[in-house]
C-alpha positions, 0 to 999 in steps of 0.5 A, spaced: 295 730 229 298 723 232 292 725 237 287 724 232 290 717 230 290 715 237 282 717 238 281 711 231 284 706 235 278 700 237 280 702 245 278 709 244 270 707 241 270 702 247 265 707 252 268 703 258 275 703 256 274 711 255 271 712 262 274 708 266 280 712 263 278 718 265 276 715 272 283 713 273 287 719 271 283 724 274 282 720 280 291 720 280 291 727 279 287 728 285 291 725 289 298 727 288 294 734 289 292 730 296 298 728 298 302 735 296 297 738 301 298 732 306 305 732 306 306 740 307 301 740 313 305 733 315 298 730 317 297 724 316 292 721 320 285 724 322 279 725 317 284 727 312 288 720 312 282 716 312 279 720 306 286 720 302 286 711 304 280 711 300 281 715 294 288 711 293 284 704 294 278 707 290 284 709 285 288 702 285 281 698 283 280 703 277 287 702 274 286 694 275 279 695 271 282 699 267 288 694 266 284 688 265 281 693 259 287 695 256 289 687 256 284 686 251 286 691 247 293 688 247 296 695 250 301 695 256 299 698 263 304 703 266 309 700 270 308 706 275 302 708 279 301 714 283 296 711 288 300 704 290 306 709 291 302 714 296 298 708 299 305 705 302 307 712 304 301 714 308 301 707 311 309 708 313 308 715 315 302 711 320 307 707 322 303 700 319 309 698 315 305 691 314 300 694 311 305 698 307 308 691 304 302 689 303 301 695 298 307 693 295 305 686 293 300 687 290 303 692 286 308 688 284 304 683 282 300 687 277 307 689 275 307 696 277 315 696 279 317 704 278 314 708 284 320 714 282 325 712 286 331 709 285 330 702 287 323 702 285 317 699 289 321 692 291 326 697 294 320 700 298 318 693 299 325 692 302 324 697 307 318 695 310 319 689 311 325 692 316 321 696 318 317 691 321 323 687 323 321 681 320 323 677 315 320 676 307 315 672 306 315 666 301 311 670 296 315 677 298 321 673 297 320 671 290 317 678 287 324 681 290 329 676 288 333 679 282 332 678 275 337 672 273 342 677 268 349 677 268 350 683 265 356 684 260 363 685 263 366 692 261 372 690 257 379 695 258 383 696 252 390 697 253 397 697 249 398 691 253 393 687 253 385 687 253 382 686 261 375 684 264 374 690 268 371 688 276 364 689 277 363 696 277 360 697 283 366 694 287 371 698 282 377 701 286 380 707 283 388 707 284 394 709 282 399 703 281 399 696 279 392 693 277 391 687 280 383 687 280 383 687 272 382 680 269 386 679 263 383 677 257 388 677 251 394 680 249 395 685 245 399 686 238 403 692 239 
């Protein structure tokens, strides 16, 4: 039933928005069938490539109409786009690491930030950058400096006080003497 109410939303009425989401979706399920194919053969250059490059650039400029439409309808664009991700990969396969930065760029700066890995599309861009030997650029240094949060610190309670655990990152599992443990209050027993 929630489908149904979906279709009596105005963007659903809005032909465009209906095409243009159509064209999206079906041009993204291509090409992730595409690049299963293309990575099981490991052939990324030739025809099939270049047909694939296309695809992933004809896909990107949809979501961006598509987004553009969906703005206006005030409804959130996905944070992951499948041809920007292949896009970055085939050019990194081809060893054209610049034109992979640059799709992630691009990407970054339309907000898509997911690409189902671990560190996401900045992450990605990270290793192109290197791969390319070069340093970030001034725009790419900006898209990849970490957000300004400082997250709250863990706080272990014990019989003989509260301490502020270390960056769990950093954190040093011991028999012993705690010294990296910062203490926060004493406790009543």
């Amino acid at each position: 039933m929630e489908f149904y109410d979906d279709m009596q939303e105005p963007y659903w009425l809005d032909e465009d928005y209906r095409q243009i989401s159509e064209q999206y979706f079906s041009g993204m399920e291509a090409i992730e069938s595409d690049w299963s194919v293309m990575y099981n053969l490991k052939d990324y250059e030739g025809e099939r490539a270049s047909i694939f490059i296309q695809n992933c650039k004809n896909n990107i400029e949809a979501f961006k109409i598509w987004k553009k439409i969906s703005e206006k309808y005030k409804q959130d664009s996905p944070p992951c786009v499948p041809a920007y991700k292949r896009l970055a990969m085939i050019y990194e396969k081809q060893g054209l690491y610049e034109n992979a930065a640059a799709v992630c760029v691009e990407a970054l700066t339309m907000n898509v930030t997911v690409d189902d890995t671990k560190a996401g599309m900045k992450g990605r861009l990270t290793r192109m950058i290197k791969k390319a030997g070069r340093q970030p650029s001034q725009q790419e240094f900006l898209l990849l400096e970490p957000a300004k949060i400082t997250l709250p610190k863990e706080i272990l309670r014990t019989r003989w006080g509260d301490y502020e655990m270390p960056d769990h990152y950093t954190l040093d599992i011991h028999k012993g003497p705690r010294y990296d443990l910062k203490k926060i209050k004493e406790s009543k027993p």
